[in-house]
C-alpha positions in Angstrom: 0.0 0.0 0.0 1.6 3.0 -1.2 1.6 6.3 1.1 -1.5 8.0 -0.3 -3.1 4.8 0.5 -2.0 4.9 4.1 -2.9 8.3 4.8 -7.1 7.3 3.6 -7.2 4.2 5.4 -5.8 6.4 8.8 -8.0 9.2 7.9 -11.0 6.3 7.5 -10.8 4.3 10.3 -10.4 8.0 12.7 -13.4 9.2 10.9 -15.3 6.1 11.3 -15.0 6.0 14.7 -15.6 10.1 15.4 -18.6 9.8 13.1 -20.1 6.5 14.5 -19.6 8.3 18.1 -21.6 11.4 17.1 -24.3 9.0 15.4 -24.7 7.2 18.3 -25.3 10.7 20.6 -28.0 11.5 17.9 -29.4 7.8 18.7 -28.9 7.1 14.6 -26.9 4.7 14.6 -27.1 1.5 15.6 -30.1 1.2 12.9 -32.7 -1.4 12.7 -31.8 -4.6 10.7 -34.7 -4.2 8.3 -33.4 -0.7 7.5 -29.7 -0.4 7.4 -29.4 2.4 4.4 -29.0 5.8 6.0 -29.5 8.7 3.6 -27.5 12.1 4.4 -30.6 14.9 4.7 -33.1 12.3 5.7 -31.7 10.1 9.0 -28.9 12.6 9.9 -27.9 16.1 9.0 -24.4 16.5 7.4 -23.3 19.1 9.8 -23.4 16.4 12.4 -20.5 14.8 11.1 -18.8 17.8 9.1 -17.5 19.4 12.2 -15.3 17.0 13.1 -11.8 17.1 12.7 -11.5 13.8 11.1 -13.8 14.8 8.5 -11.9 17.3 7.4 -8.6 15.4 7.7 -10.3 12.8 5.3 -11.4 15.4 3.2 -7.9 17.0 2.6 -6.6 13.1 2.2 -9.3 12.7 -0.8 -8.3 16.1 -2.0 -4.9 15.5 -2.6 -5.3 11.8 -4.0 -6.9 12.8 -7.3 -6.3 15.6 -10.1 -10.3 15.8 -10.3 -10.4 17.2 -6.7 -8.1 20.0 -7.3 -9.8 23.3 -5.9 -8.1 25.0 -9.5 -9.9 23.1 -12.0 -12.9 24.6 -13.6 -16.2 24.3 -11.0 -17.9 22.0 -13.8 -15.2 19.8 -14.1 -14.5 19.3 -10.3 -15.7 16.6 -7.8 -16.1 17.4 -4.1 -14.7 14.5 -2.0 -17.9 14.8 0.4 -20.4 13.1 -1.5 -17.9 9.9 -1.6 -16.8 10.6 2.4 -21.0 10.3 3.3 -21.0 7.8 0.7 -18.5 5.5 2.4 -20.2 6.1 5.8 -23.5 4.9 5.0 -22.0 1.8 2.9 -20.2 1.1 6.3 -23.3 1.0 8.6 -25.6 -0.9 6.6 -22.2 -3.5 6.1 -22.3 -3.3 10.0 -25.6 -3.8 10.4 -26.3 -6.6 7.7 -23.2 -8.4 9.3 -24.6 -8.4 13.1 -21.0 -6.5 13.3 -20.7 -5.0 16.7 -18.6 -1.1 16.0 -15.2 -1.5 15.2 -13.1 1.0 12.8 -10.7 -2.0 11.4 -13.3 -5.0 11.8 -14.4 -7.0 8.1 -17.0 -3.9 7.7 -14.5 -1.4 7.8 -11.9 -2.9 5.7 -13.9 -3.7 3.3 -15.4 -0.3 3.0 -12.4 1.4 3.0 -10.4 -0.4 -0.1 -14.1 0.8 -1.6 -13.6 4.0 -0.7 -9.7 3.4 -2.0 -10.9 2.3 -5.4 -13.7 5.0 -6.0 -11.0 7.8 -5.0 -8.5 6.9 -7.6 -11.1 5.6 -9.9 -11.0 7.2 -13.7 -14.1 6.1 -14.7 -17.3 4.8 -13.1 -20.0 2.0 -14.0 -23.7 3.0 -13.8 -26.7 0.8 -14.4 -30.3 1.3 -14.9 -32.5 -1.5 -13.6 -36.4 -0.9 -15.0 -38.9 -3.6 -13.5 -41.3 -4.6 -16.3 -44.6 -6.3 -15.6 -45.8 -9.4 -18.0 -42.7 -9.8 -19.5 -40.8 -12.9 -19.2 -38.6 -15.8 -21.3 -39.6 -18.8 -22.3 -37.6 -21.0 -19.5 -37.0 -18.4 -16.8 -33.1 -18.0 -17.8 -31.4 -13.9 -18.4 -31.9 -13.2 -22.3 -28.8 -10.7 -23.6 -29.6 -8.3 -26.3 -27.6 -6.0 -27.9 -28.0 -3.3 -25.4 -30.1 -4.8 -22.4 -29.9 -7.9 -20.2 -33.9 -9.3 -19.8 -33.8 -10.9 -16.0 -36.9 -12.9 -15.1 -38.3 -12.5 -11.6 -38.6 -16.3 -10.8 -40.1 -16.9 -7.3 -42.8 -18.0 -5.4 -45.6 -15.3 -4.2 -44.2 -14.9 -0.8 -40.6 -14.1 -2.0 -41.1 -12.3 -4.8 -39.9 -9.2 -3.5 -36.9 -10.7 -2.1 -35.9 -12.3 -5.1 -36.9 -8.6 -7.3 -34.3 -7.3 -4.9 -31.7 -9.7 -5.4 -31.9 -9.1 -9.2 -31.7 -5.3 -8.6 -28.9 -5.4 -6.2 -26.6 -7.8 -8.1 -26.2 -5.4 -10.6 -26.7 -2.2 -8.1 -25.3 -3.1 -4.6 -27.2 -1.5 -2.2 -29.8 -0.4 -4.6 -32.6 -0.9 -1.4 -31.2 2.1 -0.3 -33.1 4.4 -2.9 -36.1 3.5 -1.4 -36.2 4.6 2.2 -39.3 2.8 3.6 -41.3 2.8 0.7 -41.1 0.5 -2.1 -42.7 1.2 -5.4 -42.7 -2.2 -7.1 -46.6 -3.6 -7.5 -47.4 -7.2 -7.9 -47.8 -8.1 -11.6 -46.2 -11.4 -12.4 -44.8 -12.7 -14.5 -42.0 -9.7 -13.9 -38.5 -8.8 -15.6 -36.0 -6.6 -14.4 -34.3 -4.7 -17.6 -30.6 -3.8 -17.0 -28.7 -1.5 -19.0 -25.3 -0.5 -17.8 -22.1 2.1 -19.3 -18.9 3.5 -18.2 -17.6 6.7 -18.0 -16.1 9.6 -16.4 -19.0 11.1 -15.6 -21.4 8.7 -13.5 -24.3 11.6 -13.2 -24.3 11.8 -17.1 -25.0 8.1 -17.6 -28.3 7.2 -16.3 -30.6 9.5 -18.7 -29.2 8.1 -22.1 -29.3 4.5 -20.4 -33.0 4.7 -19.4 -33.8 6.0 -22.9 -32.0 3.2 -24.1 -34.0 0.7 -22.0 -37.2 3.1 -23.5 -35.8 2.6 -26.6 -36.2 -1.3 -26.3 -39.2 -1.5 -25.0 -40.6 0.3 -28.0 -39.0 -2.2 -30.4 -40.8 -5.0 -27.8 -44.3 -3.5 -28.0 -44.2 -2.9 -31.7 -43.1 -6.5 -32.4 -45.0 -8.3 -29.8 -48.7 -7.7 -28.6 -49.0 -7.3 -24.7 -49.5 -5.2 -21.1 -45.9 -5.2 -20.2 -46.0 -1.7 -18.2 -42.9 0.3 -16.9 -43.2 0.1 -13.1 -40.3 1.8 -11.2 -36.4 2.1 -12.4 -33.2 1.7 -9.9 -30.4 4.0 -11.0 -27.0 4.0 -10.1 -23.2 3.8 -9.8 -22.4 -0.2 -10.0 -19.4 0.3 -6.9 -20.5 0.5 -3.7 -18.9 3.6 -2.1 -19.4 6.4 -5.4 -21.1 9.6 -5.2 -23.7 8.3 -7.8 -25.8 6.6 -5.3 -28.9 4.7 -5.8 -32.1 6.4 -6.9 -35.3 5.1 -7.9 -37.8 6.4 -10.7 -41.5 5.8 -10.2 -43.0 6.0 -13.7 -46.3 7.6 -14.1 -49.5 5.2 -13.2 -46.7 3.0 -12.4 -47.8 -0.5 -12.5 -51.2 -2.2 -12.9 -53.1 -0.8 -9.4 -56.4 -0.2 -9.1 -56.7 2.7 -11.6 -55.2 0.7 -14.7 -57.2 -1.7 -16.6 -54.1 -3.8 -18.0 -54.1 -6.1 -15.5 -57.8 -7.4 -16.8 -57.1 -8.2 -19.8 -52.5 -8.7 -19.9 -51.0 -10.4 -22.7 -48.1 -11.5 -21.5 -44.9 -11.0 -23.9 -42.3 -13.7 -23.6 -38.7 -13.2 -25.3 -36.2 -15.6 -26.3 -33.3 -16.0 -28.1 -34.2 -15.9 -31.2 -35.5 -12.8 -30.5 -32.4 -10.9 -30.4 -32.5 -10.6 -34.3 -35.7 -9.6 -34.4 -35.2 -6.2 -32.1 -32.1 -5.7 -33.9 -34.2 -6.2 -37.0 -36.6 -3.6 -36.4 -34.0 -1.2 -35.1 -32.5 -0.6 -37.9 -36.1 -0.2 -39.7 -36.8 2.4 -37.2 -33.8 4.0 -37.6 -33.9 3.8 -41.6 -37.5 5.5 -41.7 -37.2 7.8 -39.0 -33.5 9.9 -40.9 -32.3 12.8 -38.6 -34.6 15.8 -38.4 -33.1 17.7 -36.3 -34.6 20.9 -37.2 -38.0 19.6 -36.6 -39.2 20.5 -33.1 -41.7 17.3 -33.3 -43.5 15.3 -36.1 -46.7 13.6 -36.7 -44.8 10.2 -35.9 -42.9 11.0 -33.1 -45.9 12.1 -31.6 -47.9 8.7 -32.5 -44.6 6.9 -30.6 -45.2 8.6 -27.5 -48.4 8.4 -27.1 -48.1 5.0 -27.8 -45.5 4.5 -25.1 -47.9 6.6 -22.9 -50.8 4.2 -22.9 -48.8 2.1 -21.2 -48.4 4.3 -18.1 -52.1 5.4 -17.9 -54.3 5.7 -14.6 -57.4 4.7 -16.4 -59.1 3.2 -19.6 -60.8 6.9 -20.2 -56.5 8.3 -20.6 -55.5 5.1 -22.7 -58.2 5.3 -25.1 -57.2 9.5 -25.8 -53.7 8.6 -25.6 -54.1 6.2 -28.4 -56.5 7.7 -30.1 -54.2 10.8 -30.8 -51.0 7.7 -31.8 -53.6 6.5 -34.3 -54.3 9.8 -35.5 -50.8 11.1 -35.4 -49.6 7.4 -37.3 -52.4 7.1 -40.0 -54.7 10.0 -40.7 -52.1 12.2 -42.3 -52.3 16.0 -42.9 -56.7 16.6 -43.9 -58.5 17.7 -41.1 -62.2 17.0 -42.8 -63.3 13.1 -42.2 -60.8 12.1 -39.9 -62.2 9.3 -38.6 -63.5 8.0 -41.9 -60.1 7.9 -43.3 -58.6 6.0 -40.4 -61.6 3.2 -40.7 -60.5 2.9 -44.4 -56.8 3.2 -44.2 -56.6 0.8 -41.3 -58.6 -1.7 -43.0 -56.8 -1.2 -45.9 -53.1 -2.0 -44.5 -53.8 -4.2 -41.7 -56.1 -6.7 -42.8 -55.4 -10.5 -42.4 -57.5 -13.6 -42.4 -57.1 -13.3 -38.5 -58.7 -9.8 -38.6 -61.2 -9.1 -42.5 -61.0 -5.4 -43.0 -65.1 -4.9 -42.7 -63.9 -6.4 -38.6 -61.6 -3.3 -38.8 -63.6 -1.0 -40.2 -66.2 -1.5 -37.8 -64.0 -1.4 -34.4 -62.5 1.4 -35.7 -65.8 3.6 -35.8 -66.9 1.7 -32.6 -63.4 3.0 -30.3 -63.9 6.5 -32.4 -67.6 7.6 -31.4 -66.0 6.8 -27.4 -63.2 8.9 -28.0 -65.3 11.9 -29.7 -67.6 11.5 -26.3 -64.1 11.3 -23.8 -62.7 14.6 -26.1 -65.7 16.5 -27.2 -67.7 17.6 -24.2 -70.0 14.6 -24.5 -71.6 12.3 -22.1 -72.1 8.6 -21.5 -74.2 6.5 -19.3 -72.8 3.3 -18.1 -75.0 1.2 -19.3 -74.4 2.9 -23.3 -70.5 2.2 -22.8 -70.8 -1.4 -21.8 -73.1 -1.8 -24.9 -70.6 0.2 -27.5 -67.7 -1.7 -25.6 -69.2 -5.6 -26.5 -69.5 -4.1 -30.2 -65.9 -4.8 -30.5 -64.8 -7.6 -32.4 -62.5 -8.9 -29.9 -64.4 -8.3 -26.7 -65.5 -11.6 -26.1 -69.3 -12.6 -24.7 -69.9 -12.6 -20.8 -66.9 -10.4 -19.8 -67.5 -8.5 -16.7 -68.0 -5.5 -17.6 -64.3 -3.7 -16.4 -62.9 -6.7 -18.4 -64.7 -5.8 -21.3 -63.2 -2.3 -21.1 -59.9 -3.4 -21.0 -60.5 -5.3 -23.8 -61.2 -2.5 -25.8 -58.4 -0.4 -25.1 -56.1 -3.4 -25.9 -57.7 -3.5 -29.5 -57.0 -0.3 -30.1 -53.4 -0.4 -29.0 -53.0 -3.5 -31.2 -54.3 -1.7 -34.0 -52.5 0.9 -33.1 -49.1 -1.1 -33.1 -49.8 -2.3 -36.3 -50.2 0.7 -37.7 -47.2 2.1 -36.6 -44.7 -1.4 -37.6 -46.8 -0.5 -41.3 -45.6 2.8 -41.4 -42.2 2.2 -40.1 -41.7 -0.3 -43.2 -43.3 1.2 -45.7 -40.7 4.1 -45.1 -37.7 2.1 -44.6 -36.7 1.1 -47.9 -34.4 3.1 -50.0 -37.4 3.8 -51.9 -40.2 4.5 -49.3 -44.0 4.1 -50.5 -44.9 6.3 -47.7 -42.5 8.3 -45.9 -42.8 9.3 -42.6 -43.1 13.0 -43.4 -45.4 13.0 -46.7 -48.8 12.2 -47.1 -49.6 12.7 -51.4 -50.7 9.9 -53.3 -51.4 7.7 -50.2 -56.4 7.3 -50.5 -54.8 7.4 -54.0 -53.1 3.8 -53.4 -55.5 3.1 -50.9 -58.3 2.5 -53.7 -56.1 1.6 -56.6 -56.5 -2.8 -56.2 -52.9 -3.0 -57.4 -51.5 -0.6 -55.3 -53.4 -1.7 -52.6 -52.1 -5.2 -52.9 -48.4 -4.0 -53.0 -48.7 -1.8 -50.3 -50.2 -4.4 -47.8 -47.0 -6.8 -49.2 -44.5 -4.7 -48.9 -44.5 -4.3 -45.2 -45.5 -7.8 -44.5 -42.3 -8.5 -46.8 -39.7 -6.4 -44.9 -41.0 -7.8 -41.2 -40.8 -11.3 -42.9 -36.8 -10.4 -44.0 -36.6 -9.9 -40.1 -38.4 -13.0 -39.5 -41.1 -10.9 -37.6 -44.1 -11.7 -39.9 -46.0 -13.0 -36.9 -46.3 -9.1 -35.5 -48.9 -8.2 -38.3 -51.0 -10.2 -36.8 -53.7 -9.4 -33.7 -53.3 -11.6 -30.9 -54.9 -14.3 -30.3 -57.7 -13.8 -27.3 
C-alpha cells in the first residue's frame, strides 16, 4: 500500500470511529436490521459529522489523492470528495448492520469499505446501471436473455418471495440499490416480472443514467411494436455499480406505475415472452426504425414521433378513459395524415386497408374502428355517456368476447386499439424504410390514392409484410390471439 493509501485508510478508520460516536449521541446509529441504508438529509444532517476534525482530515486526504479534486480546475469539471466521504459512511453502517457486526473502525466492515472507498477515489471512470422492472414480460424457460444493449432478467419466485428475489436481481447489478427506497417501495405485484438492465462506463457517472434509461425506452418500444401485450414500466433503480461512489442509488417511479387499481391492464394482460431468437428480431426492427425515421433535427416534433409517445404513454395510464385518448391521438398522429375533414372515416379505411389479415377481415376493422372512435369523440368533445351505453358500445368490438364483466370488457377495448395501433405504426415504419419508401414518414400525397387503386393496394399491404418477414417478424402483423 503506497503512502496515499496509508494516509485514507488512517484518515478512514479515525473518521469512522468520530462519526459512529456522534451518530450514536443523535441515537442514529445502531439502525434497525430491516433498514440499514442511511440517507444524508433524511436520518442525519451532514453538519453532524462535518465538524469534526476527522472529517476534514479525510477530506484534505481525498483532495490531494486525485487531479479531479483540485480546488483550481474549472467548478464544472471538479468533484467534491464529500459526496464519496457520506458515501463511504453509509455503505459502512448498513455493512455493519447486515453483518450483526458490533462497531469497530478495522473490523471486516470497515476494511472492506475502505479499499471501496480506495478504489472509488483513484477511480478514472465509473459504472452506472439502470435497472427498470417490467410487468408481463418474461422468457420462455425463466433463464437472463442478452440483447444488444439490455440484459432481460426474469423475476422467478414464489408469491411470498417475490420481492426478495426482485431485490436480489436489482442489487446484483446495483449493490445496495434498497437504499433508494427509504421505507417505501414502489414495485406492484404483476407477475410474470423482468428486471431490464442496462449498464455504461464513463467519467462522468451523473451523465449516464438519462441516455441509459432512454435506451432501455428505446427497447421496449421495439418489444411493444413486435409483440402484442400489457408489459408496463413500473419503477427504475439507477446508479453507480461500486458501492462507495457519489452516484448513489435512486429510484424512478413512472407515471400510473404498474397495474393498481386505476389501470385496466391487469384485466385483460397479454403477456410478452422473449427468447433468443428474439435478439435478431429487435435488432431487426432497429435498424427499420432508424432507416424511416432519418435525422430531423430541425424539426421541433413530427406527426410520428408524436404517434410513438403516445403509444408509449398508454402504457403508463391511470385509467381506460387516458388510454383510449392517448391512443386515439398515436392513431391519428400514425395514420390520418395532414386533412383535417373526415378524420375518422379515413382512419376506418386506411386501417382496413393495410392491416387486414385472415385473422382480422377489414369490414372487422372498419367497424372497431368507428366503434373506439364515437367513445373517443364522447371522452374529447364535451360529451356524455351512461354506463350502461359504454358497456353496450364496448361488447360491439370484435375482440371483446361474450360474458366479460363489464371492467374486463373495457380493458379489452383499449387493448384492441393499442393493437391496431401497433400495427399501424410497424406498417408505417416499413413502408418508409426502404431506400425507396412508399410512404415516408413526413409525406402524405398519393397515399387514399393507393388506398383504392387494387394493385396498389395489394403491394402496399405486401410490402410491409415483406420487410418484417426479412426480419423474420411476420408474426407481429398479426392481432393476438384472445
Amino acid at each position: 500500500m503506497n503512502d496515499i493509501d496509508n494516509r485514507l485508510q488512517d484518515t478512514g478508520q479515525a473518521f469512522l470511529t468520530a462519526a459512529w460516536a456522534r451518530l450514536q449521541e443523535e441515537r442514529v446509529v445502531p439502525p434497525p436490521a430491516f433498514h440499514p441504508y442511511l440517507e444524508v438529509g433524511r436520518d442525519y444532517f451532514g453538519d453532524s459529522v462535518m465538524p469534526l476534525a476527522e472529517y476534514r482530515a479525510l477530506e484534505d486526504a481525498i483532495a490531494a489523492s486525485h487531479p479531479r479534486f483540485d480546488a483550481g480546475r474549472p467548478l464544472h469539471e471538479r468533484e467534491f470528495p464529500g459526496g464519496l466521504i457520506f458515501s463511504f459512511l453509509e455503505t459502512f453502517i448498513a455493512r455493519l448492520t447486515g453483518a450483526q457486526e458490533k462497531f469497530s473502525p478495522d473490523g471486516p466492515a470497515a476494511e472492506q469499505s475502505l479499499s471501496d472507498l480506495i478504489q472509488a477515489v483513484h477511480a478514472d471512470t465509473f459504472e452506472v446501471a439502470c435497472c427498470r422492472v417490467v410487468s408481463h414480460l418474461t422468457t420462455p424457460d425463466g433463464n437472463p436473455v442478452e440483447f444488444t444493449n439490455v440484459r432481460v432478467e426474469p423475476v422467478i419466485s414464489q408469491a411470498a418471495d417475490h420481492d426478495r428475489e426482485l431485490q436480489r436481481i436489482i442489487s446484483t447489478a446495483i449493490p445496495g440499490a434498497a437504499s433508494a427506497y427509504g421505507r417505501d417501495r414502489p414495485h406492484g405485484f404483476a407477475p410474470p416480472e423482468s428486471v431490464i438492465i442496462a449498464r455504461d462506463s464513463g467519467s462522468r457517472p451523473f451523465d449516464l443514467a438519462k441516455p441509459l434509461s432512454q435506451q432501455i425506452e428505446r427497447f421496449m418500444l421495439l418489444v411493444r411494436l413486435l409483440k402484442p401485450g400489457t408489459s408496463e414500466s413500473m419503477a427504475e433503480v439507477q446508479g453507480a455499480t461500486h458501492t462507495v461512489r457519489e452516484f448513489k442509488p435512486t429510484v424512478l417511479r413512472f407515471r400510473g406505475a404498474g397495474p393498481g387499481f386505476g389501470s385496466p391492464t391487469q384485466r385483460a394482460a397479454h403477456v410478452i415472452t422473449l427468447g433468443t431468437d428474439d435478439v435478431s428480431r429487435v435488432d431487426g426492427l432497429g435498424r427499420l426504425l432508424a432507416a424511416a425515421e432519418q435525422p430531423r433535427t430541425d424539426m421541433a416534433f413530427t406527426s410520428f414521433g408524436m404517434a410513438l409517445q403516445k403509444f408509449l404513454l398508454s402504457f403508463h395510464a391511470y385509467g381506460w378513459s387516458e388510454q383510449i385518448v392517448d391512443l386515439a391521438t398515436a392513431f391519428e398522429a400514425a395514420l390520418s395524415g395532414k386533412e383535417k375533414d373526415d378524420v375518422t372515416l379515413r382512419l376506418k379505411i386506411r386501417a382496413s386497408t393495410l392491416l387486414s389479415t385472415h385473422l382480422d377481415p377489414a369490414e372487422q376493422i372498419f367497424k372497431d374502428v368507428g366503434v373506439i372512435y364515437g367513445l373517443r369523440s364522447a371522452l374529447v368533445h364535451g360529451g356524455a355517456m351512461t354506463e350502461k351505453t359504454l358497456l353496450k358500445e364496448v361488447r360491439k368490438i370484435s375482440t371483446v368476447p361474450d360474458g366479460l364483466p363489464d371492467g374486463t370488457a373495457i380493458a379489452h377495448a383499449v387493448e384492441r386499439l393499442r393493437d391496431l395501433v401497433r400495427r399501424s405504426l410497424l406498417a408505417r415504419v416499413c413502408l418508409a424504410a426502404s431506400a425507396t419508401p412508399l410512404w415516408p414518414l413526413d409525406a402524405d400525397t398519393g397515399v387514399d390514392a393507393a388506398m383504392v387503386d387494387d394493385l396498389s393496394r395489394k403491394a402496399w399491404r405486401e410490402a410491409w409484410r415483406d420487410a418484417l418477414t426479412e426480419i423474420d417478424a411476420i408474426a407481429s402483423a398479426d392481432p393476438p390471439l384472445i
